[in-house]
C-alpha positions in Angstrom: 343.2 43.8 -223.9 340.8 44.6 -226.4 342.0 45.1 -230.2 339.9 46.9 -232.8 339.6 43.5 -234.8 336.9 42.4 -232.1 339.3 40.1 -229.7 339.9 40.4 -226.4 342.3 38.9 -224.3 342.7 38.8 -220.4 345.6 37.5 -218.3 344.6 37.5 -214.9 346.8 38.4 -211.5 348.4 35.1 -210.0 347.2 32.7 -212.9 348.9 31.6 -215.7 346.0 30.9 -217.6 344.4 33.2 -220.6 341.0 33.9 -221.8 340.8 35.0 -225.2 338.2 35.5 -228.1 335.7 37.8 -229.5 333.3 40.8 -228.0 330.6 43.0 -228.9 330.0 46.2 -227.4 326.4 47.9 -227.5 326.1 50.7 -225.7 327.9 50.3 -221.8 327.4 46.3 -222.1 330.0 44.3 -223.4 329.3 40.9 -224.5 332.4 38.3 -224.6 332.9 34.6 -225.9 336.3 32.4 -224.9 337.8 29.3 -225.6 337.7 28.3 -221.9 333.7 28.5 -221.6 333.1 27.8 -225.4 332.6 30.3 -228.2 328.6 29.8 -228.0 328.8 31.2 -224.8 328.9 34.9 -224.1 329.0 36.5 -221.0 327.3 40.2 -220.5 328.8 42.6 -218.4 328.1 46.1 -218.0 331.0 48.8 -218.4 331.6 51.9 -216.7 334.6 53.7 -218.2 336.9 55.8 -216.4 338.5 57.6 -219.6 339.0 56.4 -223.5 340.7 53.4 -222.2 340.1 51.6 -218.8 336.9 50.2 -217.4 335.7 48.2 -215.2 333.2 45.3 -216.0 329.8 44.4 -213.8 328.0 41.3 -214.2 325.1 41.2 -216.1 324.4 37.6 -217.4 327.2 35.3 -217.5 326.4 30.8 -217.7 330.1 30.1 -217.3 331.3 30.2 -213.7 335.1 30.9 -214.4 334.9 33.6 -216.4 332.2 35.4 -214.2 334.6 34.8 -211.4 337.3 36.5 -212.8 335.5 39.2 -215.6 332.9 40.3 -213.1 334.9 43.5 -211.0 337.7 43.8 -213.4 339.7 46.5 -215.0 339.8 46.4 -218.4 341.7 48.3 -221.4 341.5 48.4 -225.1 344.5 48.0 -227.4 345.3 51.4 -229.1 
């Protein structure tokens, strides 16, 4: 979930863990930081969006291996 305060927040399918912190968004590329990887981090993904709200996110540059595993090929949605 994305707010309009610059977090985001992602509960993944089958996990009980959460990634959450803050992201950017320039253009179609949005750039995200966590807690898991470290908030000095980001990853860069780039967004196709299906309407005003879902999209799904591409790898574009991403150091930490957990989030690319899950971010990379997800749906995403902002918070309205």
């Amino acid at each position: 979930m994305f707010t309009s305060n610059g977090h985001v927040e992602g509960t993944f399918d089958g996990q009980t863990w959460k990634l959450g912190g803050p992201y950017k968004v320039e253009g179609n590329t949005v750039m995200i930081a966590d807690s898991t990887c470290g908030f000095g981090y980001w990853g860069k993904y780039k967004v196709t969006w299906y309407s005003n709200d879902p999209a799904k996110a591409v790898l574009v540059e991403d150091s930490c291996s957990g989030r690319k595993m899950n971010v990379d090929g997800s749906v995403m949605v902002r918070e309205k």
